[in-house]
Residue, then its C-alpha position, 0 to 999 in steps of 0.5 A: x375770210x378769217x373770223x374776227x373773232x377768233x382772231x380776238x380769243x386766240x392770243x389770249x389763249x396762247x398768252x396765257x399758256x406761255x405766260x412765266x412770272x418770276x418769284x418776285x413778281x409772283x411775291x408781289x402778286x400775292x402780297x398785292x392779293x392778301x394786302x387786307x388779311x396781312x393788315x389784319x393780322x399784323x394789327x391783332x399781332x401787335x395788339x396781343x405783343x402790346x399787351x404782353x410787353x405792359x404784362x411785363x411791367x410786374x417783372x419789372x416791380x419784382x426785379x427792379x422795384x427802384x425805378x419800376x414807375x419809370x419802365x412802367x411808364x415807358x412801357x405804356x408810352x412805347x405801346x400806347x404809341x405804337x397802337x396810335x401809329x399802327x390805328x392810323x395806319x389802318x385808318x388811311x388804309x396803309x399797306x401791309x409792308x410799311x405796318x410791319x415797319x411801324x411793328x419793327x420800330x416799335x420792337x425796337x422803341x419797346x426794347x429801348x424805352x425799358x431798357x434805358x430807365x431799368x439801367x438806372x437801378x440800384x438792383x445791378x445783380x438784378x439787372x444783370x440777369x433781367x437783361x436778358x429779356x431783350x433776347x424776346x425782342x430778338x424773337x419777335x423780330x425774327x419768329x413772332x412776327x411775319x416780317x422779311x428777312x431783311x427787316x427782322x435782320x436789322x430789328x433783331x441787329x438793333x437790338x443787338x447792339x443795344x444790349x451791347x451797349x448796355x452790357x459794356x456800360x453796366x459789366x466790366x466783368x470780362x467773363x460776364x460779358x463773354x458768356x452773355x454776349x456769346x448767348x445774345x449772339x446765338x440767339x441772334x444767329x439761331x433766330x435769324x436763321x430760323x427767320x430766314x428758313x421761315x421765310x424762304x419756307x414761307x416765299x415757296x408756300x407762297x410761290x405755290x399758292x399764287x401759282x395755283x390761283x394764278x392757274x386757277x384764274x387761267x383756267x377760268x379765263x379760258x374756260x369763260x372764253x370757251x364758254x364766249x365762244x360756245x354763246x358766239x357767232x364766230x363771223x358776226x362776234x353777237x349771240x348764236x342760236x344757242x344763247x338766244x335759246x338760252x336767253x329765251x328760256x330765261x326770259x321766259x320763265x320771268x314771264x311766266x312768274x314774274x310777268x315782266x314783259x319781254x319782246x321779239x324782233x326777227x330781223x332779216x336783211x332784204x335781198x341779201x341772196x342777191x347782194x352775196x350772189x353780185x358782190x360775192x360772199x366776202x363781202x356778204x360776210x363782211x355786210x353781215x358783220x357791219x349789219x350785227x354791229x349797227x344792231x348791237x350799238x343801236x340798243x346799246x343802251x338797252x338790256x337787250x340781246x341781238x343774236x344771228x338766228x339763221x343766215x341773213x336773220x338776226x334777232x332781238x330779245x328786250x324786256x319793255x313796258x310799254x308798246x310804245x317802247x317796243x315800236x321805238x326800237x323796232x324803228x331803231x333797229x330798222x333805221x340803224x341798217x338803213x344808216x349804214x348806207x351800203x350799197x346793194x345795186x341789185x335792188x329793184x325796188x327804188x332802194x339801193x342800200x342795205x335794208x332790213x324788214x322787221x317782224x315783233x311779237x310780244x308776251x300778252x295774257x292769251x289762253x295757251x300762249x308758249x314759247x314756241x308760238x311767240x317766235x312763230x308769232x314774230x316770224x309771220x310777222x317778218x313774213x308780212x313786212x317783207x310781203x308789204x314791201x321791205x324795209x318795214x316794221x311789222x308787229x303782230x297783232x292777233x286780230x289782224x286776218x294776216x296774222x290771226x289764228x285763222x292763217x294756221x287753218x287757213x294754212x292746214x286747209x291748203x293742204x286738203x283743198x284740191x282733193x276736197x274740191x275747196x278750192x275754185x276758179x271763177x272767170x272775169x270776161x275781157x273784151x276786145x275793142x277792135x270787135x266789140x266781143x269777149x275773146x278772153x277770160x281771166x281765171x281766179x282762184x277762190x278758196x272756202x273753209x269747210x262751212x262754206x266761208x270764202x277766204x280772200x285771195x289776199x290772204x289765202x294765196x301769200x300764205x299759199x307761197x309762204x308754205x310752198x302749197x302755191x306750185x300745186x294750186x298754181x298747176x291746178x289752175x292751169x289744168x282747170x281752166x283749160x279743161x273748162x274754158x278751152x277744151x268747151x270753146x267758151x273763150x279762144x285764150x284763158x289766162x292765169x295768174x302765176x307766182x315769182x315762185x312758180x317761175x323759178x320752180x325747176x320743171x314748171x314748163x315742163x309740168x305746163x307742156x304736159x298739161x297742154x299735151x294731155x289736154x291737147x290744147x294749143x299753147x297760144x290759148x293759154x296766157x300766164x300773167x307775172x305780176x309786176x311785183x317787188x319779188x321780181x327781179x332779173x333772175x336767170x331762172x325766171x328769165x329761162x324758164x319765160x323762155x322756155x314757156x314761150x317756146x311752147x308758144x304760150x303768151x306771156x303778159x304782165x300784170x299790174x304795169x305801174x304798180x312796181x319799180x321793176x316794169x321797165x325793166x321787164x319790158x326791155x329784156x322780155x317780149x310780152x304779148x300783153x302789158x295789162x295797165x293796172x285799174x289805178x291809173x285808169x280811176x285817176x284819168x278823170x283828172x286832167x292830170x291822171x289823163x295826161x300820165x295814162x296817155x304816157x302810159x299807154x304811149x310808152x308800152x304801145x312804142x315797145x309793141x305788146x297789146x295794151x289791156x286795161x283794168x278796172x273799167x266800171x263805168x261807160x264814160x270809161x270805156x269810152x276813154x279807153x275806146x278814145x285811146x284806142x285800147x286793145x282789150x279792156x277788163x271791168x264789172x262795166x264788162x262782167x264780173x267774176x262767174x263760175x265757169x257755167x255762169x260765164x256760158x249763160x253770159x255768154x249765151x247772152x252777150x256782152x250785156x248780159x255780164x254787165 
């Protein structure tokens, strides 16, 4: 799968390697980026020539004292015009080009507005010699001011053919007009070749300087893509793990000084191994993508940042004010995916799209609080929205036990549990209908802090998977109970509970029949309860390793049948001795309604052949339901609660009464 972003940077790279500008566009490039400084300066130019040209007005009373009022006046009406025109100019924000126009024409005006009253003087020899003052017009059009080659051509050739206008009408002197018309010409050539080395010197400076800062504009375009590109995550086109860290510092930083409050969402597609794994990884990279997309228009509006964190996990930094804002979002986000409606037919747990779980966290005034535990905060977090069912929201809260400070030592004290003997296993008797006697026990895991505090199995044992402790404990239990119910004979089948996780875990049949072996205890003593879980599905490593446990001769029940969406499913492909019917459906039976679903229940599993065992029976009224549906075992404080495995002797000792 090509990468669209790529796709997106490299033409621009390539383009902009090969791109060739003629020296004309590039002219018109520079002009278009010096428009201002050109009007500016063409306004203080035209200013200061103004103010010259009425200078002159003194040389006109010395020179030409007759009609001296006269050019005087000319002058100020030519300049005084020449300024309005070029102030309005300015005004409307004309271009630079056309001012320069407006400056040629008023050279030209300025030449012509004189030189027609000063011809009127009686002061001819005066005249004569003062009409070389145009030659300055000339040299303001070709040299003073920074006019084209062919606008200070015609300018100066205007002036030009003023002055011979005037010669021939005021000189018939053929020698006088030979020698000042050949001056007025050289002055013509020499300055308009001045102007021309001017500005073709000038159109190379120019040339050189737009194609630096052209060359300089690529480089920083490039090195902007580059730097994009570093910041990107190459598949999905949003943030990578390094801008999320960077925008993190930041964010930061601004709590730490300023207090503005900012937020987490780690986001993480639910059962996305399975969607690569059915519809293959160009598809995967291809969910991927549209579920970025989905995030990035879903906060659009915000100042947010999504990013990819890892391979199926996005996630969200926003700044807020309010936890309401924050569980607004968090909604957005979720929903935004769940609207894609892509199909995942892998799913067993009621939904067939494309979903995400969400875990939040948020800065909050707490001793010690760092960078580093907000992400950990936001990630337990996602760890109990997908733990309660996927496709949740889920936002931290410190006095939530799940999410509390005490799962860290929770989590430390697993790793020292067995060898400091914290950990446990009490026994709930299960009763046989058909002989009214206990023959089995289940055995349940119990964990104490190092005061003596009991830790709930709730809490304890998901984080126990979480940190991958669950393996160890799981094999502990298993050698425990053996050694304490079957090796002593307290009950013919002790039965344990194991995790998804344990079942896929390569070896764990083999780590049980070594467990068996070395106690010598047959495998038909020994039950394995797979809880009916959204984490189950039809994997082939679970499904072999079911397989190879059974071989040992190992029963196989399930646990909590009707709490999940996959039991069907499990009941069709797997052969289990057992289905344990969940204690819910039984408390429901006191309504005819919950009576009639319970007798399907147990209809269906008895049509398929395991044992049915009910839990949950706490009163005599059902046991005698269950006695009237003729229930093989039935589990309950009506039948005994949890004991340690010498109390579960004393009991036993005394029967069945004695357990009540």
């Amino acid at each position: 799968m090509k990468h669209s972003l790529a796709q997106g940077f490299e033409p621009d790279l390539q383009t902009d390697a090969s791109r060739n500008r003629s020296d004309a566009a590039v002219r018109r490039q520079f002009f278009a980026d010096t428009d201002v400084t050109r009007r500016r300066a063409i306004r203080r130019g035209l200013w200061v020539a103004v103010l010259i040209y009425l200078l002159f007005s003194l040389t006109d009373i010395l020179l030409v004292p007759d009609v001296s009022i006269h050019t005087t006046f000319a002058r100020f009406v030519v300049g005084i015009a020449a300024l309005l025109a070029l102030e309005l100019q300015v005004r409307a924000g004309t271009r630079a080009d056309l001012m320069d126009l407006t400056c040629a024409v008023a050279l030209v005006c300025g030449y012509l507005g004189w030189l027609l009253p000063a011809m009127m003087t009686s002061y001819a020899t005066n005249m004569s010699y003062y009409m070389v003052f145009g030659a300055i017009f000339m040299m303001g059009a070709n040299l003073f001011f920074t006019f084209n080659f062919a606008l200070s051509l015609v300018a100066s050739g205007v002036v030009l053919c003023i002055y011979f206008g005037a010669l021939n009408y005021l000189h018939e002197d053929i020698y006088y007009r030979i020698a000042f018309g050949t001056f007025y010409l050289a002055c013509f050539s020499f300055t308009s070749y001045v102007n021309w080395r001017l500005n073709r010197e000038r159109a190379r400076v120019l040339l050189s300087a737009v194609e630096a800062k052209i060359r300089q504009r690529e480089a920083e375009e490039r090195g902007e893509a580059l730097l994009r590109l570093s910041n990107t995550d190459p598949m999905t086109g949003v943030a990578n793990r390094r801008a999320v860290d960077a925008q993190l510092r930041l964010l930061w930083s601004d709590w730490t000084t300023s207090k503005r409050n900012f937020a987490v969402f780690l986001i993480d597609v639910d059962f996305f191994k399975k969607y690569n794994d059915y519809y293959g990884h160009q598809e995967g990279d291809r969910c991927l993508v549209q579920v970025a997309r989905a995030l990035q228009l879903a906060v659009s509006d915000r100042d947010a940042l999504i990013g990819r964190y890892g391979g199926e996990e996005f996630i969200a930094l926003l700044r807020f004010n309010t936890r309401q804002e924050v569980d607004k979002v968090a909604e957005l986000l979720r929903r935004a995916v769940e609207d894609l409606c892509l199909a995942h037919e892998r799913r067993r747990d009621g939904t067939s799209v494309i979903t995400v779980s969400v875990g939040v966290s948020f800065t909050r005034p707490a001793p010690e609080h760092k960078l580093e535990r907000l992400i950990y905060e936001a990630d337990r977090a996602l760890y109990l929205a997908k733990e309660s069912g996927r496709n949740r929201i889920k936002l931290f809260d410190p006095d939530d036990p799940l999410t509390s400070d005490d799962t860290e030592n929770v989590a430390a004290l697993l790793d020292i549990a067995i060898q400091q003997n914290l950990v446990s296993l009490v026994y709930q008797p299960i009763r046989s209908l058909a002989n009214d006697r206990v023959q089995a026990a289940e055995a349940l895991m119990r964990l104490r802090l190092l005061d003596g505090t009991l830790v709930p199995p709730s809490i304890f044992i998901p984080i126990a998977e979480r940190i991958g402790k669950i393996t160890d404990l799981g094999l502990w239990a298993i050698r425990t109970a053996c050694q304490q119910m079957l090796q002593t004979g307290k009950v013919q089948v002790v039965s344990v509970n194991v995790s998804p996780i344990q079942l896929k875990r390569p070896g764990f049949a083999t780590s049980v029949a070594a467990i068996l072996g070395e106690l010598a205890i047959g495998g038909g003593q020994l039950a394995l309860e797979i809880t009916e879980g959204l984490e189950m599905d039809m994997d082939s490593d679970v499904l072999r390793c079911i397989s190879d446990l059974r071989m040992l001769g190992i029963k196989i029940w399930l646990d909590d049948f009707g709490t999940g969406f996959a039991g069907l499913s499990w009941l069709r492909l797997i052969e289990f001795d057992t289905v344990k019917i969940d204690k819910s459906f039984l408390h429901d039976g006191t309504s005819l309604r919950g009576k009639a679903m319970l007798k399907d229940i147990i209809g269906l599993i008895r049509n398929r052949g395991p044992k049915i065992l009910v839990e949950g029976v706490e009163t005599v009224e059902q046991l005698h339901l269950m006695q009237q549906f003729k229930i093989d075992h039935v589990q309950g404080y009506f039948v005994g609660r949890p004991v340690s495995a010498e109390a579960f002797e004393v009991s036993r000792a005394n029967g069945v009464k004695g357990m009540r």
